[in-house]
C-alpha positions, 0 to 999 in steps of 0.5 A: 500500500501506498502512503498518503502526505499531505502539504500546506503551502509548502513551496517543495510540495509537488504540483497537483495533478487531480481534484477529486471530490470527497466527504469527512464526516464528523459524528457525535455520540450521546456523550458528546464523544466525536468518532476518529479513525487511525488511517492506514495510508499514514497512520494519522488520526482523521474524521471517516471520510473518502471519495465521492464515487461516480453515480453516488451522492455526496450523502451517500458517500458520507454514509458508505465511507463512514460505515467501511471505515468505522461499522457505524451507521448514521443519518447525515444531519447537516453541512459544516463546510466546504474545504478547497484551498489549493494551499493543501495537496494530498500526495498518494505514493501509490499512483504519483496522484496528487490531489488538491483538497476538495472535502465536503464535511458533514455532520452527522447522527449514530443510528447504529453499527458496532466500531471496527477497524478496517483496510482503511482504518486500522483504529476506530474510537470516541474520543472526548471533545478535549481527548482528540487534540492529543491525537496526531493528525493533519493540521486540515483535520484538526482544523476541520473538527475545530470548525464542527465544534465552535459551530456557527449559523453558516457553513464555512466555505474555505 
């Protein structure tokens, strides 16, 4: 498997050669808790999420993503924001893909599932609203739920 890296406004950064849309997915539950994975491509902490599949919704690949990385089922709530800042490339070493950031971020509510890690996830647990800023991730994640979790009457387009 290849690796993911991501910049931010990294002048040595490579020249992005794809946008793909793709979805993250911030889901709470009754505790307040926020649900992270541990991604395999880089073993960074990060919301579920992926590529918006041809012939799939933005809601529908919010939930598949969300239900193959973590086991967890839920219903989409809301729009947070909109992510794509040409700053943030995603470099896949797998296929010399880079990618510039383009995410849809959603928030969304438990409606069932058990937590299981998968081939994209190699853990997946709650993590307390002051827990998951210990975590390792990419500063567009930590971001990103920052973001879910100071709330606003509008989404963030960014």
């Amino acid at each position: 498997m290849g690796r993911r890296i991501d910049y931010y406004d990294d002048p040595n950064a490579p020249k992005a050669n794809s946008l793909v849309p793709s979805v993250n997915v911030v889901v709470e539950n009754d505790k307040g808790e926020i649900l992270i994975i541990r991604r395999t491509d880089n073993d960074n902490w990060a919301l579920p999420g992926g590529a918006i599949d041809l012939g799939e919704s933005v809601t529908q690949a919010a939930i598949r993503e969300t239900k193959e990385e973590t086991g967890i089922d839920v219903e989409i709530a809301d729009l947070v924001g909109i992510y794509s800042d040409p700053k943030h490339v995603i470099h896949y070493t797998s296929n010399n893909e880079v990618r510039q950031e383009f995410t849809i971020l959603l928030s969304a509510r438990l409606v069932g599932g058990e937590l299981r890690a998968s081939d994209e996830s190699s853990a997946v647990s709650w993590f307390s609203k002051k827990e998951w800023q210990e975590l390792e991730m990419d500063q567009s994640m930590r971001r990103r739920i920052r973001q879910y979790l100071q709330g606003g009457l509008s989404p963030i387009i960014a």
